[in-house]
C-alpha positions as CSV (number, residue, x, y, z in Angstrom):
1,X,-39.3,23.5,-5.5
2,X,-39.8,22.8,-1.8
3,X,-38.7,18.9,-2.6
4,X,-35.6,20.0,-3.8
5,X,-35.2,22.1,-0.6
6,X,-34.8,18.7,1.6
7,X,-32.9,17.4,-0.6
8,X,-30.4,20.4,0.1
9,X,-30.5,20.3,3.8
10,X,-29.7,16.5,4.2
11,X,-27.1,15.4,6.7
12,X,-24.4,15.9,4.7
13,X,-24.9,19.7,4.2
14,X,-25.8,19.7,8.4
15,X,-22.4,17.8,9.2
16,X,-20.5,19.5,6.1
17,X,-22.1,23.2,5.6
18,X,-24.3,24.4,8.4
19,X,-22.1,23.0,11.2
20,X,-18.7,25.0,10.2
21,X,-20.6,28.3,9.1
22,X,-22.3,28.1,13.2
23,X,-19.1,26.5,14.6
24,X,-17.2,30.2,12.4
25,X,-20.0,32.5,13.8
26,X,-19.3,30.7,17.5
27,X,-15.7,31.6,17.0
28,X,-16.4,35.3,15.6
29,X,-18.6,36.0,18.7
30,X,-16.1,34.5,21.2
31,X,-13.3,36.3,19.6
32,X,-15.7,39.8,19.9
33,X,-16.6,38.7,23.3
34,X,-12.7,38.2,24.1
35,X,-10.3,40.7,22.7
36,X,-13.0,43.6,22.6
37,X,-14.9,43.9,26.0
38,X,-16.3,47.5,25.5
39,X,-19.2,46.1,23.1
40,X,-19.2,42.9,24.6
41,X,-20.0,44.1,28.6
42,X,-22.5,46.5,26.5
43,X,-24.1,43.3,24.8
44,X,-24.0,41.1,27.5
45,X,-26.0,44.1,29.9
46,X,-28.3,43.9,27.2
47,X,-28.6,40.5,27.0
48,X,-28.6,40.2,30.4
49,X,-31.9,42.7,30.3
50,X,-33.5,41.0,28.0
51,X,-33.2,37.6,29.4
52,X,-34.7,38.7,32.1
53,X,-37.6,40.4,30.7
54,X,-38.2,37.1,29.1
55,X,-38.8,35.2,32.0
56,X,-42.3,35.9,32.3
57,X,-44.2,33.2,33.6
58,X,-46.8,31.0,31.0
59,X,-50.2,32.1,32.6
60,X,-48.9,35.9,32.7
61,X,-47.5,36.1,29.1
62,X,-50.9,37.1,27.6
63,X,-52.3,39.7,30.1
64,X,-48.7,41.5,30.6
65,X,-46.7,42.3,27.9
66,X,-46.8,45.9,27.2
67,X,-45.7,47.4,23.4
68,X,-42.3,47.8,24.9
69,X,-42.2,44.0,25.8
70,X,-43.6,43.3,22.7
71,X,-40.6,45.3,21.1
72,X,-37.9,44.0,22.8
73,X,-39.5,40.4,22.0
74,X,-38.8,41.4,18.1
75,X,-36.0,42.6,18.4
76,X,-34.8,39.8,20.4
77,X,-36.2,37.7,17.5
78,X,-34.8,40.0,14.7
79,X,-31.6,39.2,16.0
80,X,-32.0,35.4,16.5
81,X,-33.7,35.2,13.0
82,X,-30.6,37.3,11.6
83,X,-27.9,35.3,13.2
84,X,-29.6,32.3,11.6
85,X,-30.0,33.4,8.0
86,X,-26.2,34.7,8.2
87,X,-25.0,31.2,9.1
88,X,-27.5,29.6,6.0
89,X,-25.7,32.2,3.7
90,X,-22.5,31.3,4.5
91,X,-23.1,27.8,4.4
92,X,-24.5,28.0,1.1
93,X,-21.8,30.4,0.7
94,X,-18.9,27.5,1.8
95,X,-21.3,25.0,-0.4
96,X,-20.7,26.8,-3.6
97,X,-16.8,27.6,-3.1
98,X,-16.5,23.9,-2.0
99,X,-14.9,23.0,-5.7
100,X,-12.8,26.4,-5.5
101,X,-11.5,26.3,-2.5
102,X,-10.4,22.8,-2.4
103,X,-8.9,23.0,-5.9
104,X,-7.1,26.4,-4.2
105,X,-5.6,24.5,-1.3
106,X,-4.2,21.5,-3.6
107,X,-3.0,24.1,-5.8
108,X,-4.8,24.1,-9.0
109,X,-5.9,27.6,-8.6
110,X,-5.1,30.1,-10.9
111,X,-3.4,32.0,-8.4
112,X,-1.0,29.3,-7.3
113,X,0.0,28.6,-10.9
114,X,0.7,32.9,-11.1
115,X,2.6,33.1,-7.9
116,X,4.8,29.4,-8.2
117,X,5.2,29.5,-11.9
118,X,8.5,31.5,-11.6
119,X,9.5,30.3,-8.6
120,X,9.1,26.7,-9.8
121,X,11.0,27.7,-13.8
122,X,13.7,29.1,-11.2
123,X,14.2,25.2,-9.5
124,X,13.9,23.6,-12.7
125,X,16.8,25.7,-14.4
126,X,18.6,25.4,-10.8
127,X,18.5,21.7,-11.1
128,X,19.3,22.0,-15.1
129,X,22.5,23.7,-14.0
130,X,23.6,21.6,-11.2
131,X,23.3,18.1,-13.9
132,X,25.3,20.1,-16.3
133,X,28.1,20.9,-13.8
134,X,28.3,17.1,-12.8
135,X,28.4,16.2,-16.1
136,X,30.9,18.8,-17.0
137,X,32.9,17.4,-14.0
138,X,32.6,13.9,-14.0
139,X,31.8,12.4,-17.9
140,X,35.1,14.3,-18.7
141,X,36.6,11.3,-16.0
142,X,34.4,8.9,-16.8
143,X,35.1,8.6,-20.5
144,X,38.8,9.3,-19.8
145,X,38.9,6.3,-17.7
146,X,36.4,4.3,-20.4
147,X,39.2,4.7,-22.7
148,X,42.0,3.5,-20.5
149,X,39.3,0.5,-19.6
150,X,39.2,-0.5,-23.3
151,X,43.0,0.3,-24.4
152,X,43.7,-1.9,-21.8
153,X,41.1,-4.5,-23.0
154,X,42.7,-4.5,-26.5
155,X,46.0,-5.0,-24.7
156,X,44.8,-8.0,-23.0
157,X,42.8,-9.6,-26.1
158,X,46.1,-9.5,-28.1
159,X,48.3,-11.0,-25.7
160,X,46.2,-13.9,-25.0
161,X,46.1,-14.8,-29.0
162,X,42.1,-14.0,-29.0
């Protein structure tokens, strides 16, 4: 089971998978950051807090951490280790739609054949009408004039004794 594991998260599903579903997260965040800065000044102070309760020093880190430290370390962790098992979900996520969704954007999807059906029966009769209308107008002419083509033909066969 484990083998099979690294066989899943070869370069392919990094360069393919994982990097869009981080690169989509990125751009989620950004756009949060950006167009709502209410929550975002409130998540950056925090950030900002616990960044700095972070920075304690190597030789310190065993002798100072209260439980509060030790909370904030979690929860700084929780989030970390939930931001990273939302990108592998939707990575595997994009990894099992791959088929779909490309099949959707070249149009073989069952909703493209629902919506462009008509619309497509609709061209088809369109064009349908416009060839009848141009042979309506113009094989009426043609045969007209294929008939004055070949009198005339006849005309010149007989007068020149063939």
């Amino acid at each position: 089971m484990l083998s099979d594991l690294t066989k899943i998260l070869d370069r392919n599903y990094i360069v393919g998978y994982f990097l869009p579903a981080l690169l989509f997260i990125t751009a989620i965040f950004l756009m949060i950051l950006l167009f709502f800065p209410g929550p975002a000044s409130q998540f950056a102070v925090i950030l900002e807090q616990s960044t700095e309760n972070n920075s304690i020093e190597a030789n310190e880190i065993n002798s100072h951490l209260t439980p509060i430290e030790i909370i904030k370390l979690l929860k700084d962790l929780w989030t970390f280790s939930a931001a990273i098992i939302l990108i592998f979900t939707i990575s595997i996520l994009l990894m099992v739609l791959n088929r779909f969704l490309i099949r959707f954007l070249e149009g073989y999807g069952l909703l493209q054949r629902l919506k462009f059906q008509k619309i497509q029966q609709w061209k088809f009769d369109r064009d349908n009408r416009i060839i009848e209308e141009f042979n309506k107008k113009y094989l009426d002419e043609l045969k007209h004039k294929d008939a004055l083509l070949r009198k005339q033909l006849i005309r010149a066969r007989k007068n020149s004794g063939y």
